[in-house]
C-alpha positions in Angstrom: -28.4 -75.4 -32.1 -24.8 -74.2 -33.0 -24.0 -74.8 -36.6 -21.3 -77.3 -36.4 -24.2 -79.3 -34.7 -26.3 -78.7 -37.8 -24.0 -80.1 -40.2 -23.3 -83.0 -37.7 -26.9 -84.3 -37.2 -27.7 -83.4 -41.1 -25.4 -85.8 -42.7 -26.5 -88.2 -39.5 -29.7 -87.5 -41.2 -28.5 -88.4 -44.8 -26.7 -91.6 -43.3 -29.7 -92.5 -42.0 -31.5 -91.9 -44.9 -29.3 -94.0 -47.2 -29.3 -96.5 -44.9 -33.1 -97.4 -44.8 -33.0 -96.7 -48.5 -30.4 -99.9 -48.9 -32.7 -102.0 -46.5 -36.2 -101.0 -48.6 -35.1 -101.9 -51.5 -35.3 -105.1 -50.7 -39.1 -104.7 -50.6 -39.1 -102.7 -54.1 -39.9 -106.0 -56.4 -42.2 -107.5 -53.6 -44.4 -104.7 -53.1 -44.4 -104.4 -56.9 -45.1 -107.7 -57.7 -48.0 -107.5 -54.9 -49.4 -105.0 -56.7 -49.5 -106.6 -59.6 -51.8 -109.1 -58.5 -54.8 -107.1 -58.4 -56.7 -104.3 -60.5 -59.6 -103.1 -58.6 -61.4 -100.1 -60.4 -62.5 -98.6 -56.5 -58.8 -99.1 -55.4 -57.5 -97.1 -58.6 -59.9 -94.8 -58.3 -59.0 -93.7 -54.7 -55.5 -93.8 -55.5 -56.4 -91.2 -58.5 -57.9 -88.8 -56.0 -55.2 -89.2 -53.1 -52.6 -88.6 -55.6 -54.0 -85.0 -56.6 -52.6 -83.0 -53.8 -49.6 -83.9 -55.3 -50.2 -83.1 -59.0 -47.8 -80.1 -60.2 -50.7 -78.1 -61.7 -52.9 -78.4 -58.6 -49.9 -76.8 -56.5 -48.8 -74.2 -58.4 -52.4 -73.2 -59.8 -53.2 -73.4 -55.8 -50.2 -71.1 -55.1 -50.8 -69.0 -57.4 -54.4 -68.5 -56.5 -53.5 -67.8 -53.1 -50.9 -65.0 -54.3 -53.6 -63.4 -56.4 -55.8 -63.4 -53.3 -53.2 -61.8 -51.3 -52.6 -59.2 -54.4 -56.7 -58.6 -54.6 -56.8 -57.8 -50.9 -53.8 -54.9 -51.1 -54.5 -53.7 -54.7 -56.2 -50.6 -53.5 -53.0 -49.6 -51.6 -50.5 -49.7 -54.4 -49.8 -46.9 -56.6 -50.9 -46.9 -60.1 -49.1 -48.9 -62.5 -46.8 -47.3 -65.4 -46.3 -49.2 -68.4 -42.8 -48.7 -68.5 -39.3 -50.3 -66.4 -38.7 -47.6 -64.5 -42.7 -47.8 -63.2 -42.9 -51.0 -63.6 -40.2 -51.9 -61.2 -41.2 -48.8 -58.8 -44.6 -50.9 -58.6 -43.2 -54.4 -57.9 -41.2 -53.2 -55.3 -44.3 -51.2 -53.8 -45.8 -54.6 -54.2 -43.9 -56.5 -52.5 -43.1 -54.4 -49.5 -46.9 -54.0 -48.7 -47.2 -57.7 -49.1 -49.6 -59.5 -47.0 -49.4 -63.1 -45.6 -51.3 -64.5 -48.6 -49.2 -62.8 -50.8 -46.1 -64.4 -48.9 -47.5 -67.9 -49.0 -48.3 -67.8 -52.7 -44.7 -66.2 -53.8 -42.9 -68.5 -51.0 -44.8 -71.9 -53.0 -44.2 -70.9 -56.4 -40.7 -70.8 -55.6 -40.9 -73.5 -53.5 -42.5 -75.6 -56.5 -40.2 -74.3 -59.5 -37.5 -75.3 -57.5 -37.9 -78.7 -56.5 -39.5 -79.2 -60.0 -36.2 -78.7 -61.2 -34.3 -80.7 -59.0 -36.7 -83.5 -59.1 -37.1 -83.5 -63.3 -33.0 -83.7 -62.8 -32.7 -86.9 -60.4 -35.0 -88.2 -63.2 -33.5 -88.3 -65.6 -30.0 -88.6 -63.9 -30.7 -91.9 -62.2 -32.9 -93.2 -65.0 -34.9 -95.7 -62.5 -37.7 -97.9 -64.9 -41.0 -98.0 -63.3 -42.3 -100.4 -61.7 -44.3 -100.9 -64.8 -40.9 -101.3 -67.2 -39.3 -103.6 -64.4 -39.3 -107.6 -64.5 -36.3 -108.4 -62.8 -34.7 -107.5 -59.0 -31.4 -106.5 -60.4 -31.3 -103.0 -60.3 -30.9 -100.8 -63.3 -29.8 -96.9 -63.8 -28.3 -94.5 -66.1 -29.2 -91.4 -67.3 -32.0 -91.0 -69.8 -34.8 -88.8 -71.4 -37.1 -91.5 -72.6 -40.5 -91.7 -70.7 -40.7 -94.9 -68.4 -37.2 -94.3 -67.1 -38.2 -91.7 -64.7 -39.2 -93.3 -61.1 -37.1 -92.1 -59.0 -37.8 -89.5 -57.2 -41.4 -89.8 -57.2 -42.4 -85.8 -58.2 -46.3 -86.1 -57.0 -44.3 -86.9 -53.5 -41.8 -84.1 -53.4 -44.9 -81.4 -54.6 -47.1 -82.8 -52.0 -44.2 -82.4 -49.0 -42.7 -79.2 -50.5 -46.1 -77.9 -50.6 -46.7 -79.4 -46.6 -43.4 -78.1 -45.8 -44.4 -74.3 -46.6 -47.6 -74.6 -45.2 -46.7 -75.6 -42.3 -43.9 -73.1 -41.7 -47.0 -70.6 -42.0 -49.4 -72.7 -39.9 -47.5 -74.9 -37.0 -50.0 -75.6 -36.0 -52.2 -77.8 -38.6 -48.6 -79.4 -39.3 -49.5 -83.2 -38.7 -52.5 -83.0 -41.1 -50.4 -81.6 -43.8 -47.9 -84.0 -43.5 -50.3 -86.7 -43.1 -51.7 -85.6 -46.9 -49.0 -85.9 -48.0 -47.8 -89.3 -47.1 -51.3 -90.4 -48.1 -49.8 -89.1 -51.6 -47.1 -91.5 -51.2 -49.1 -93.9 -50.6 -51.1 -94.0 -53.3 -48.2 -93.8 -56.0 -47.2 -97.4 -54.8 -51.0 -98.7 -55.0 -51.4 -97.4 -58.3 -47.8 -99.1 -59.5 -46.4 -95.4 -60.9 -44.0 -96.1 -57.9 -41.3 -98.4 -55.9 -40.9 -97.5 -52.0 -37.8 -96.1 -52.2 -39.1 -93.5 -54.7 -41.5 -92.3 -52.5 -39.9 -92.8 -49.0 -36.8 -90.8 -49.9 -38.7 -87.4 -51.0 -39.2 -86.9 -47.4 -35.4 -87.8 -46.6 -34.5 -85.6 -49.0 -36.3 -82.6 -47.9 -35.4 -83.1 -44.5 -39.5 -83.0 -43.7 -40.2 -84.9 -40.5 -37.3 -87.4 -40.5 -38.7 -89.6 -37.1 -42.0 -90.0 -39.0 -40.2 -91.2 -42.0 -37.9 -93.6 -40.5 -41.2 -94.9 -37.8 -42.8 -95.3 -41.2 -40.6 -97.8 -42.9 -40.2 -99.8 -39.3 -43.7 -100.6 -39.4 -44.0 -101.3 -43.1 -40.7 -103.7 -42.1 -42.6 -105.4 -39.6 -46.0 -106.0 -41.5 -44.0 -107.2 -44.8 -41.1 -109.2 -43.5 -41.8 -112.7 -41.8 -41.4 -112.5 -37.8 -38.2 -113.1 -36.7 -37.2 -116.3 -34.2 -38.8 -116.9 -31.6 -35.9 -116.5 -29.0 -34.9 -113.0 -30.6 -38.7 -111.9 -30.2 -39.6 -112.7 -26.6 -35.7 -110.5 -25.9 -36.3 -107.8 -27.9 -40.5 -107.7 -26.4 -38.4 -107.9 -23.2 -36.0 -105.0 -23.6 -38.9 -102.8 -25.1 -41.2 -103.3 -22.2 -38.6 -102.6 -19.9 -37.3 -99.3 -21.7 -41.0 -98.3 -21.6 -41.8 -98.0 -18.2 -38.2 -97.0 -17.2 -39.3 -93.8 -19.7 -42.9 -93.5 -17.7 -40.7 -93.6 -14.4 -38.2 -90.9 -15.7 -41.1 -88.5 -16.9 -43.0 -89.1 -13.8 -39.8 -88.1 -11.6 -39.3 -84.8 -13.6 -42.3 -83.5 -11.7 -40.8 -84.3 -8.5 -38.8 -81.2 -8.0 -41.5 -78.1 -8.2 -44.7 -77.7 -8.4 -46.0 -77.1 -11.8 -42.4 -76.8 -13.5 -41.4 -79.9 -15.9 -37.8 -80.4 -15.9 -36.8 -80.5 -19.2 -33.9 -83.0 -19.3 -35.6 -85.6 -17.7 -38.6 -85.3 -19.3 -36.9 -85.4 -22.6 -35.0 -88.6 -21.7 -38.1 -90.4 -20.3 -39.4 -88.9 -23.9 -36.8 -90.8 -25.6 -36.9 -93.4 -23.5 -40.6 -94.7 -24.2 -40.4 -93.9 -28.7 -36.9 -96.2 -28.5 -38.6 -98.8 -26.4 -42.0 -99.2 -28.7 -39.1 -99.4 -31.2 -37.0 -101.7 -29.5 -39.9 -104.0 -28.9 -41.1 -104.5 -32.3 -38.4 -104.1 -34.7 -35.4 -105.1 -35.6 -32.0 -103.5 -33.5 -30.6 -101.8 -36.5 -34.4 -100.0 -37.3 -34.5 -98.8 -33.3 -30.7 -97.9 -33.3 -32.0 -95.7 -36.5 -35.0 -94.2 -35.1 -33.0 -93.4 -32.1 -30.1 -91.9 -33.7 -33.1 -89.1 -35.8 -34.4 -88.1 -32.2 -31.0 -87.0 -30.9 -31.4 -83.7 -32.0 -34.5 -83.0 -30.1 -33.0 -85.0 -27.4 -30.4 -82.1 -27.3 -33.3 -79.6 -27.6 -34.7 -80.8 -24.6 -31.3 -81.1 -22.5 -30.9 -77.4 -23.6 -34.2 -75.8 -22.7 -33.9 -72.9 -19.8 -35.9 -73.1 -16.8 -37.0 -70.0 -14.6 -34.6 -70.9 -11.1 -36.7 -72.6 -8.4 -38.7 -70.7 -6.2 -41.3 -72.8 -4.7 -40.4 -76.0 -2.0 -39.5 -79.6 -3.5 -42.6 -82.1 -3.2 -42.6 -84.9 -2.2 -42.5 -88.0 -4.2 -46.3 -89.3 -2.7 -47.6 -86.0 -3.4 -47.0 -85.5 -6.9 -50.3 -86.0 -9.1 -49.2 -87.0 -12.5 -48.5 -90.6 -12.1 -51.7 -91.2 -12.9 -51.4 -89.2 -16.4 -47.8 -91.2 -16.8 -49.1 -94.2 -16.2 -51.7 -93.5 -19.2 -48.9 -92.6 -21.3 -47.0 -95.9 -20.7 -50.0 -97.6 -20.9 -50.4 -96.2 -24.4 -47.3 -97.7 -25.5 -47.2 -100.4 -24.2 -50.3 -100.6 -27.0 -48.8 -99.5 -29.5 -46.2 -102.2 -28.8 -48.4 -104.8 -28.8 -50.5 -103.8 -31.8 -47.2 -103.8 -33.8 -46.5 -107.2 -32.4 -49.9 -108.2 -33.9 -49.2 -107.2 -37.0 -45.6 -108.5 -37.2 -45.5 -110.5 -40.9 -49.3 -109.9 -41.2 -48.1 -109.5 -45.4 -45.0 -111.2 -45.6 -44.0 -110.5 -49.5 -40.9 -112.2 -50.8 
């Protein structure tokens, strides 16, 4: 991706997140208030334990642990240590250019923590936000201040939990979804156990640029499950147009295999991609959430226009003798349940 494209699609991204942030605000006070009207010892309980991943002294001692690990396993090929600056130095410098991928972890999350428990102690008590606790009324109140209470936004369990996911997962790819998934469970419980609005939790992830499709197909379903169903007329259109979008994105992945045997055609198969996410969306939500969503997937949209293909070198088949409909049709069939367990669910809590 050339740099002018980064800067593009990141303040795209920072629009967007500013954007959903305006719209979930209006669910602050209701979810708040919701939460309010219960106390469940179990409930509390679980939300005690989810939040832990996300406690500053789990992560760093965690990261720190790791580190030591990594030190433990290459001790025995560092020189001796001299108890002055001139040894000392010589010996961190040894250190770290024998460092091993423990040791790399543990020094990349302690870094990783200090600073966003910098930035996030900052926006604290910069912004000012009361708790949910502190907060009686749906006008919105901010200013900087030290005292305790006045510290809800950004949620700080959040932003460990995803920085410590983010540099994870840039070390293991591949357990990336569970990580994340942690984390948001994190979230989560910061707005059961009323130490958190949405908004303070839902713009950590915004803010770190972790996963920004996930966030904003988060807050479209918790739009649809807390808002009260729109008219009738505008649902069976939208239900129309989502449908329709979904299997023109099973037709379009299904022709990508048309042209060689074995070789997937990356344009079309990133539009047909595209094609069935935006028409779950479009389906289900409102136009301005779908226009969203679809707006954080250009960039892999571009990706996918962009990716190199060897030349052809076996003959075109033909469209009868291609063997993945039958897989494509699964994969529009999977959406088209996804769509309608969203529409099942549409106003399932509506909070006002």
């Amino acid at each position: 991706m050339k740099p002018w494209e980064r800067v593009v699609f990141g303040l795209a991204a920072l629009a967007v997140l500013a954007a959903i942030g305006v719209k979930l605000h209006e669910l602050d006070m209701p979810v708040a208030r919701f939460v309010r009207s219960f106390d469940i010892d179990a409930l509390n309980l679980v939300g005690d334990l989810l939040a832990l991943p996300g406690k500053g002294v789990v992560v760093t001692g965690t990261f720190i642990l790791i580190g030591f690990l990594g030190w433990w396993r290459q001790r025995h090929q560092l020189a001796p240590m001299t108890f002055s600056m001139a040894g000392l130095g010589h010996w961190a410098s040894d250190w770290w250019r024998q460092r091993n991928r423990l040791t790399d972890i543990g020094a990349h999350g302690l870094l990783a923590q200090l600073s966003i428990t910098a930035a996030t102690q900052l926006l604290k008590h910069f912004i000012g936000r009361p708790r949910p606790r502190f907060t009686h009324g749906d006008e919105l109140v901010l200013g900087p201040s030290l005292d305790s209470g006045l510290d809800s936004f950004p949620s700080g369990h959040v932003a460990n939990a995803f920085g410590a996911a983010t540099v994870l997962a840039w070390f293991f790819p591949t357990v990336r979804t569970p990580l994340y998934l942690v984390a948001s469970l994190v979230a989560v419980s910061r707005v059961l156990r009323g130490s958190h609005f949405p908004t303070d939790v839902w713009a950590v992830p915004g803010l770190l640029r972790t996963g920004m499709p996930v966030a904003v197909a988060t807050f479209a379903i918790l739009w649809i499950v807390l808002r009260p169903a729109p008219a009738r007329s505008y649902e069976v259109i939208s239900l129309g147009a989502g449908v329709a979008l979904v299997l023109a994105g099973g037709l379009v992945r299904g022709l990508s295999w048309t042209y060689l045997e074995g070789e997937d055609k990356g344009p079309l198969r990133a539009v047909g991609r595209l094609l069935l996410i935006v028409g779950v969306a479009v389906g289900c939500t409102p136009w301005w959430a779908a226009a969203l969503l679809g707006a954080v997937l250009v960039p892999q949209g571009v990706a996918g226009f962009r990716q190199a293909y060897a030349p052809a070198t076996v003959p075109v088949r033909a469209l009868a003798e291609v063997p993945v409909w039958g897989r494509e049709a699964l994969a529009v069939g999977a959406a088209l349940v996804v769509l309608a367990a969203l529409q099942s669910v549409k106003g399932l809590l509506p909070l006002r």
